[in-house]
C-alpha positions in Angstrom: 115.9 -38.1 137.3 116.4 -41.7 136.4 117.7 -41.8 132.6 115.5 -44.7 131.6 112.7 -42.4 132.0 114.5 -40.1 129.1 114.4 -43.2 126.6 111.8 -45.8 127.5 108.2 -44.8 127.5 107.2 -48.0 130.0 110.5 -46.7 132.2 108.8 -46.4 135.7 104.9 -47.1 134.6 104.1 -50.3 133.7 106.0 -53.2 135.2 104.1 -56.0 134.1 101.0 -54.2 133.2 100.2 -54.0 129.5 100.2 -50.4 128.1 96.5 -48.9 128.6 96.3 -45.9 126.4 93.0 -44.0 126.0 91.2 -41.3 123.8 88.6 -38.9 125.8 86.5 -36.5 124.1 83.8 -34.2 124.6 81.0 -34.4 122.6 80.7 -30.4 122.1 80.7 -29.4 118.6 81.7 -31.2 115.1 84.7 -33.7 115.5 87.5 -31.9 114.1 91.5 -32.8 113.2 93.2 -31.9 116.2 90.8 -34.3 117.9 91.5 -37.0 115.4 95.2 -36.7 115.8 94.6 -37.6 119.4 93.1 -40.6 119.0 95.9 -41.7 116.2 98.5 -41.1 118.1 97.1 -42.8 121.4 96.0 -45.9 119.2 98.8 -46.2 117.4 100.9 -45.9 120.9 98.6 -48.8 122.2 98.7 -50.9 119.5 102.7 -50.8 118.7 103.3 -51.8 123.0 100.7 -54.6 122.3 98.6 -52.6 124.7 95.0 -51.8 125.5 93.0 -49.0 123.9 90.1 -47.1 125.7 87.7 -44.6 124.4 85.9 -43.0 126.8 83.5 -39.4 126.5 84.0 -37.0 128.8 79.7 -35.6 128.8 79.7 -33.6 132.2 79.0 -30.2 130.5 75.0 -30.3 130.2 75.3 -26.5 128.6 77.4 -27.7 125.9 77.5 -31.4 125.6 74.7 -33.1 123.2 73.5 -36.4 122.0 73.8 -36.0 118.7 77.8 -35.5 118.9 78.4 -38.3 121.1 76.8 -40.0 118.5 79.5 -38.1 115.7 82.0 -38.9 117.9 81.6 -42.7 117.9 80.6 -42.3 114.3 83.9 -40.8 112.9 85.9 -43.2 115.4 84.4 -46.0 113.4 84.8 -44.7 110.1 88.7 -43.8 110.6 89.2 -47.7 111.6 90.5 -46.6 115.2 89.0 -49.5 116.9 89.4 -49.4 120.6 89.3 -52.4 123.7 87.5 -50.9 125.9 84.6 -48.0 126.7 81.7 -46.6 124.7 79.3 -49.0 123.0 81.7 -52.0 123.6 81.5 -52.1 127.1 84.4 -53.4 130.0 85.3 -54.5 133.3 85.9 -50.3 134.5 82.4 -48.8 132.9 79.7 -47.0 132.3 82.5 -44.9 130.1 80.0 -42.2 129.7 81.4 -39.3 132.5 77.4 -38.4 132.5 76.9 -42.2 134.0 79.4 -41.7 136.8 78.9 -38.6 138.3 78.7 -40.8 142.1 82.0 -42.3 141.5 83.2 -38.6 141.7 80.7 -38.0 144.5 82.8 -40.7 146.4 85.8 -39.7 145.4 85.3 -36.2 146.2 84.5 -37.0 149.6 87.4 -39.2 150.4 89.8 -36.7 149.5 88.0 -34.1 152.2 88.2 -37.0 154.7 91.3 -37.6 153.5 92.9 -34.1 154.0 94.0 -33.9 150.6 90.8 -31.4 149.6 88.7 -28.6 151.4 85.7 -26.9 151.1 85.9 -23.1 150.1 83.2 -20.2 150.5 85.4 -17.4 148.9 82.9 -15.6 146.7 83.5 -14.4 142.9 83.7 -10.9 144.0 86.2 -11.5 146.7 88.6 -13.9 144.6 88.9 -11.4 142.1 89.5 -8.1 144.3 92.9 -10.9 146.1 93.8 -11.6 142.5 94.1 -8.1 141.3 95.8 -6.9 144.2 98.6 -10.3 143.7 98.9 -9.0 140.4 99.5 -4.9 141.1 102.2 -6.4 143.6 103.7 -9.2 141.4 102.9 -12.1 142.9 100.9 -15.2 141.2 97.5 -15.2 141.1 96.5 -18.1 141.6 93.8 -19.0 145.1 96.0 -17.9 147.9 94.6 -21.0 150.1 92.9 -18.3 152.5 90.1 -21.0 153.3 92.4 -24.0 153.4 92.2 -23.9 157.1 88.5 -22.8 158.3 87.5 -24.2 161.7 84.4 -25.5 162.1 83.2 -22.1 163.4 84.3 -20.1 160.5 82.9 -22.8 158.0 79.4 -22.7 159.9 79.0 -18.9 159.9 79.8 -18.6 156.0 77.0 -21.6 155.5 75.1 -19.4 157.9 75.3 -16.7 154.7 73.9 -18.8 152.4 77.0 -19.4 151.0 78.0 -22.6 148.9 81.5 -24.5 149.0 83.5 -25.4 145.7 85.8 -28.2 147.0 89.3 -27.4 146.2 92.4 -29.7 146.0 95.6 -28.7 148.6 98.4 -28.7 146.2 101.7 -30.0 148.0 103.6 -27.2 148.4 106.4 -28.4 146.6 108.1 -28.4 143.0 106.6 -30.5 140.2 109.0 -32.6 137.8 107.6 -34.9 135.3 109.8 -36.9 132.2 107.3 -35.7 129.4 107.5 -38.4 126.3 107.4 -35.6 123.7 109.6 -32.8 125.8 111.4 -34.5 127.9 111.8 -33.5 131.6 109.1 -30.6 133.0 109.4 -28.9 135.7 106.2 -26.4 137.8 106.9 -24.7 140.6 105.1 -24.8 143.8 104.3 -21.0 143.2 102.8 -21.7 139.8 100.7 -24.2 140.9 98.0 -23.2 143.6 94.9 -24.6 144.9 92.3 -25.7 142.4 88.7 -26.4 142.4 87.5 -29.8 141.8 83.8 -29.4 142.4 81.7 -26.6 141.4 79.4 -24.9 144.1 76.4 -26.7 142.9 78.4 -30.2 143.5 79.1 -30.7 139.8 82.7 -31.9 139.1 85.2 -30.8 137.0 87.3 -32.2 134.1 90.3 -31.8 137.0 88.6 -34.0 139.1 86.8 -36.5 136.9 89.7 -37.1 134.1 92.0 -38.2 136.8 89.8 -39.9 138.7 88.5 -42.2 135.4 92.4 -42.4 134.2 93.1 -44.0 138.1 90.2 -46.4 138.0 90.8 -47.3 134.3 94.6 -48.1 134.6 95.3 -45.6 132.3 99.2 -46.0 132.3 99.6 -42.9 129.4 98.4 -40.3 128.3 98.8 -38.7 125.3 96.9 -35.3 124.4 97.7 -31.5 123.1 100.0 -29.2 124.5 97.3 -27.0 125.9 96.5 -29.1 128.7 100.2 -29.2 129.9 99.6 -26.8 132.5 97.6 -29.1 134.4 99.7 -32.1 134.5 101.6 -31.1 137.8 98.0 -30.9 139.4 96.9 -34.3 138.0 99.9 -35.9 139.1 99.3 -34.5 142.7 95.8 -35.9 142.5 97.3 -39.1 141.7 99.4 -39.2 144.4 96.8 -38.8 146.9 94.5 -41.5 145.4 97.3 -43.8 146.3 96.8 -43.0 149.9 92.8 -43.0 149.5 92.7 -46.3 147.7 91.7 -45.0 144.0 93.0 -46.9 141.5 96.0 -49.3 141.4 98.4 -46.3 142.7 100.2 -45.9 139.7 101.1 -42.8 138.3 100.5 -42.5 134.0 103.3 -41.4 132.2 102.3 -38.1 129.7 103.3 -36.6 126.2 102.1 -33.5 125.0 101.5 -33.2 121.4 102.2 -30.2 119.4 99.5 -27.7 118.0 98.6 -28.1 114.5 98.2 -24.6 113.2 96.4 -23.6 109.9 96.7 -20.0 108.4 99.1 -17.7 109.0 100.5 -20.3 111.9 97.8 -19.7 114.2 96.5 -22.4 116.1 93.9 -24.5 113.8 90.4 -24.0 116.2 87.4 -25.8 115.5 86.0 -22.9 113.9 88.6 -23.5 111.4 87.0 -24.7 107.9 90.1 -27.3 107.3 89.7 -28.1 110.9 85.9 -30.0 110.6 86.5 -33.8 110.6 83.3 -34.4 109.2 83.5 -32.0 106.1 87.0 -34.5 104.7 84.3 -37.6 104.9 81.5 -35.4 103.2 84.3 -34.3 100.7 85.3 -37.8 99.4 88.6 -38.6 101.6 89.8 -41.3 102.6 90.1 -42.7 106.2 93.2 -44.3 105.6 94.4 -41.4 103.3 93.2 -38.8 106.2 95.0 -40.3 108.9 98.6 -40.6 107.3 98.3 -37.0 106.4 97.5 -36.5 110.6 100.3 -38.8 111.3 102.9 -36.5 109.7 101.5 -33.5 111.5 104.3 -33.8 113.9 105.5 -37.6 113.5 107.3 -39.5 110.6 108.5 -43.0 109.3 112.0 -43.5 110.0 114.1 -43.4 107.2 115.3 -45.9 105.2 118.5 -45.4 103.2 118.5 -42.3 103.2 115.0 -41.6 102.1 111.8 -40.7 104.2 108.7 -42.5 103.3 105.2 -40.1 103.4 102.8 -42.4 101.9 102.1 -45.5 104.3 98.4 -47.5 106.1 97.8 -48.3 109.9 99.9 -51.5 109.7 103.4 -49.4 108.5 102.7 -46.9 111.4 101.8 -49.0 113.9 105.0 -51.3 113.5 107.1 -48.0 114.1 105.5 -46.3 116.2 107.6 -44.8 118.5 106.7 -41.7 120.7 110.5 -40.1 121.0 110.0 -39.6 117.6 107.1 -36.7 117.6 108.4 -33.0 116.8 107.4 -31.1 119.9 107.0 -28.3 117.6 103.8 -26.9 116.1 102.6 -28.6 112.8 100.7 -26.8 110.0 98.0 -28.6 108.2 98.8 -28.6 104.7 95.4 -29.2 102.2 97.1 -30.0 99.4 98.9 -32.1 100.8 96.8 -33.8 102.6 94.6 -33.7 99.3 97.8 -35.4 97.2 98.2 -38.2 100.0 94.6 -39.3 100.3 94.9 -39.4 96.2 97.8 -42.2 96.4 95.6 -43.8 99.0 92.5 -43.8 96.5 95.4 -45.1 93.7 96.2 -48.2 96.3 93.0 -49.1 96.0 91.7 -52.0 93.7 89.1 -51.0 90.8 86.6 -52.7 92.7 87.4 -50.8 96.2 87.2 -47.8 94.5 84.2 -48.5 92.8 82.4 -48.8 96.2 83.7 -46.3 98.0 82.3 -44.4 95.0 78.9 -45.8 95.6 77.5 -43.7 98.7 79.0 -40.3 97.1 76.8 -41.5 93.9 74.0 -42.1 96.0 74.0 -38.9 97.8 74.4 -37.1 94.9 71.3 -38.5 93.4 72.8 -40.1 90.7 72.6 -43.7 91.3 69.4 -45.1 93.2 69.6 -47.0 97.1 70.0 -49.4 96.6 71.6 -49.1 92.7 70.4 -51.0 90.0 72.2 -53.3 87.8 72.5 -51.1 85.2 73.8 -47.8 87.4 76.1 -51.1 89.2 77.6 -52.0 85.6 77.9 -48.2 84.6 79.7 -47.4 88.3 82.2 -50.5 87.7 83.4 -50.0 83.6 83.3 -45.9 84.6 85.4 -46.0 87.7 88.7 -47.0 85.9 88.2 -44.0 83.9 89.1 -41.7 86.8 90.6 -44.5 89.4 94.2 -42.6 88.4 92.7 -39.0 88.1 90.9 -38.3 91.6 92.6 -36.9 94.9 89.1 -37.1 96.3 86.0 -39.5 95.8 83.5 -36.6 95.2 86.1 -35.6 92.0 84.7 -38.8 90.5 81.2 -37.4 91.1 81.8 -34.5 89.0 83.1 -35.9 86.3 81.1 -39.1 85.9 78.0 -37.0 86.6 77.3 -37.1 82.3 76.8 -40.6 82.4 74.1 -40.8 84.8 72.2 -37.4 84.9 68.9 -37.7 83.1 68.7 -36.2 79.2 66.1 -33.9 80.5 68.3 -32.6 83.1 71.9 -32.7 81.4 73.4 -28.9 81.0 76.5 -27.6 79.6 78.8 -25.1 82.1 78.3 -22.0 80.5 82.0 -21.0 80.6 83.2 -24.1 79.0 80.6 -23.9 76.3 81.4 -20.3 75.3 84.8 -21.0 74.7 84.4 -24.2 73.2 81.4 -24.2 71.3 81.7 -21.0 69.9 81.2 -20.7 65.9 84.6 -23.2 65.0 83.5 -25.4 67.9 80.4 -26.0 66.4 81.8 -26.8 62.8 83.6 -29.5 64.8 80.7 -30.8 67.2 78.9 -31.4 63.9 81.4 -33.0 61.7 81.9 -35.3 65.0 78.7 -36.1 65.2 78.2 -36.8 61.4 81.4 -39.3 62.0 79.8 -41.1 65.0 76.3 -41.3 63.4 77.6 -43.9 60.6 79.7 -46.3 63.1 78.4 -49.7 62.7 80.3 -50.6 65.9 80.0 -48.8 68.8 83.7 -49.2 70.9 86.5 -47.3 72.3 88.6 -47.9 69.0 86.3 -47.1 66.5 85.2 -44.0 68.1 88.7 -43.0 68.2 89.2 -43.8 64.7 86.1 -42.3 63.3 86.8 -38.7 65.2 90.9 -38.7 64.3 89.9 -39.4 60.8 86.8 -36.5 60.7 88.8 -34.2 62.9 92.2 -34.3 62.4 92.4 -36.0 59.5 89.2 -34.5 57.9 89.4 -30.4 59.1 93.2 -30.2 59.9 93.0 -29.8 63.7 95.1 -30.5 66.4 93.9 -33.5 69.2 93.6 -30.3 71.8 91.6 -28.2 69.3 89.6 -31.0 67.6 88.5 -33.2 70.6 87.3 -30.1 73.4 84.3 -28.9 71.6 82.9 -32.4 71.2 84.4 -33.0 75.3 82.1 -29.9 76.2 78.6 -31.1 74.0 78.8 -34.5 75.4 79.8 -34.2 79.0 79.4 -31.0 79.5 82.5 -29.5 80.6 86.1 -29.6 79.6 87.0 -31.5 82.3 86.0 -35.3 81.9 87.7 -39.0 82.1 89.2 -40.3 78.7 87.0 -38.9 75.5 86.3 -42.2 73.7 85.9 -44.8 76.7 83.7 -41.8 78.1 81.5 -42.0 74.9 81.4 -45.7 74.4 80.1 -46.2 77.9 77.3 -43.0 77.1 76.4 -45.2 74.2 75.2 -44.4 70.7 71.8 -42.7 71.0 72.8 -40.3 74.1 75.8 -39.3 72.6 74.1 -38.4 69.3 71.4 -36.8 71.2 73.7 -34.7 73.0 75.9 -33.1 69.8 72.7 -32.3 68.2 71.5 -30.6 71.2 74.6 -28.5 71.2 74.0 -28.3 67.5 70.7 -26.7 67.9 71.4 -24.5 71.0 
């Protein structure tokens, strides 16, 4: 094998094509991690060659495929920021980009390869291909199709249509060894045994994903592919395919380098599945992460900055991974997903925020919640902007700041105290404190952060002898309603005056 191939993922592709990298779902099912990993990689492969990117749905599955997740899909592509070049919704010179919108480019391209040679029909029934695959595996042998019906003559094709039967159209594999340089792994090799016949077109003439994926990566100049590990098994079959579309005229004749990316596994190292809670895409948006915060945790699932001095770098936007992007560099091993990790990155992403970008990426989370009308008012605005620094440094998640901000918007009718929190904090002590607090706050003449302060050290600490931890939780718990809240007095000087009153008397009374 040529060594270039080893080192330079353009070695023996490219020439003076631009790298065309692409990202092809199916819209079956919630987006989930895996699938978003995927597309980083691809774009970021695209992007740091200066190449193309395409995003393109693979929709041939009626039973499973739906509307409603093609439209997630392009959804969640959007909100991660992976902006592609070509395909869905944005159109291009090799569409419709919707498999469902193409099924006569198959059609065509089926046929040419039964013209061709390459392919051949096959009337082998269920029944019969399993009894020859049971008896291959009692004697050892693979059992894969044993090409019985690669030859038919016209006569023997003509008496099984006779039957009633109906042909898949299967692809005649070379019988030869498949090597391959894979960008993650390195070189690959099948052998001929291990890679038999394989059906390209269902009885009932509908395609399948080893047909159409190669047959949209040829027309689309796809020159690599990036995608999971548990499609390696087909790459000596798609290469074969894309051999013969050189000699059929599909495509530009070139051959797309691959990488195989490792699993990412959850619990107990099993392979993370959509079924997977930490697995659903769309539950990390619901749950207040960040795009950019989401995609460098995906990043390091099998990928990492290089060094520098010494020291590895885990926190980092697009821009810093596309710049050093380089494929060599992904672990071929399995990656576990890490939650709180992942949870402590997106938190340093919501800290590189400004006060303002925080403040509206708060907004919708607000909104959904109830809390704040859409569109918000001035007043809920103002309240949003002067609370949001209170937790700007606190939050590893946007829907944190929903829970603790939630006293400062909630309606008095429908304010409540947790009922944990306020047995242990306004029990019979807690309540002598609530009520010398609110006795201290009732006489301020200026309602501020600093005279707040100074009014409850000097009743509390001062004034009963407590300690900040013991003195400041009760009135925490009657005012925001649980022990968990932003800063104390910045917290009551935005609740204002009356509310706050309101609020220690009601715990007074209770």
């Amino acid at each position: 094998m040529n060594d270039a191939l080893k080192t330079d993922p353009l070695a023996g592709v490219t020439g003076d094509r631009p790298v065309v990298a692409r990202f092809c779902p199916s819209p079956t099912g919630n987006p989930h991690v895996g699938m978003a990993r995927t597309a980083l990689f691809s774009w970021a492969f695209a992007r740091h060659h200066g190449g193309k990117f395409v995003f393109r749905v693979e929709d041939t599955d009626q039973s499973r495929d739906s509307e409603e997740s093609y439209n997630l899909l392009v959804d969640v592509m959007r909100w991660l920021g992976l902006d592609w070049d070509e395909g869905v919704e944005v159109g291009g010179d090799n569409g419709p980009y919707r498999q469902s919108q193409r099924m006569d480019i198959y059609a065509d391209v089926a046929q040419r390869l039964l013209d061709g040679g390459f392919a051949y029909k096959a009337y082998d029934t269920a029944e019969e291909l399993e009894e020859r695959r049971e008896k291959a595996r009692a004697e050892g042998r693979p059992s894969g199709y044993d090409g019985l019906h690669r030859d038919l003559t016209d006569e023997q094709r003509a008496a099984y249509e006779a039957e009633g039967r109906q042909p898949v159209i299967r692809f005649r594999m070379p019988d030869r060894d498949y090597t391959f340089d894979d960008l993650v792994r390195g070189p690959i090799t099948f052998g001929a045994d291990n890679v038999q016949d394989f059906v390209i077109v269902r009885a009932n003439g509908q395609p399948l994903y080893t047909l159409t994926n190669p047959t949209d990566d040829a027309l689309m100049g796809i020159t690599h592919v990036l995608r999971g590990e548990d499609i390696l098994s087909s790459t000596p079959r798609q290469i074969a395919l894309y051999e013969a579309f050189a000699q059929i005229g599909v495509g530009s004749g070139v051959t797309p380098r691959f990488g195989h990316l490792p699993y990412v596994t959850g619990a107990g190292n099993r392979k993370l599945s959509k079924r997977d809670p930490e697995s659903n895409l769309l539950g990390y948006r619901d749950d207040g992460f960040l795009p950019e915060g989401l995609l460098n945790y995906l990043a390091l699932l099998g990928w990492s900055l290089p060094a520098v001095d010494g020291e590895e770098k885990d926190v980092f936007d697009l821009a810093e991974m596309v710049e050093a992007f380089e494929i060599g560099r992904v672990n071929p091993n399995p990656a576990r997903f890490d939650l709180v990790k992942c949870e402590a990155i997106n938190g340093d992403h919501i800290r590189r925020l400004s006060v303002e970008q925080v403040t509206e990426r708060l907004l919708p989370y607000f909104q959904k919640a109830g809390l704040i009308a859409d569109p918000a008012t001035d007043d809920e605005a103002a309240v949003l902007a002067a609370a949001a620094p209170l937790v700007h440094e606190r939050i590893s998640k946007l829907t944190e700041a929903v829970d603790m901000l939630r006293f400062l918007f909630v309606a008095e009718d429908e304010f409540t105290v947790d009922e944990t929190d306020a047995a242990k904090q306004l029990d019979e002590k807690g309540l002598t404190t609530a009520r010398a607090a609110h006795d201290a706050l009732a006489g301020l003449e200026t309602w501020d952060t600093e005279s707040i302060e100074a009014a409850l050290r000097a009743a509390l600490i001062d004034g009963l002898g407590l300690k900040p931890r013991l003195a400041f939780g009760p009135v925490r718990v009657a005012v925001t309603g649980s022990r968990i809240s932003p800063p104390l007095f910045e917290s009551l000087e935005l609740l204002g005056r009356e509310r706050t009153l309101a609020r220690l008397s009601a715990a007074l009374s209770s």
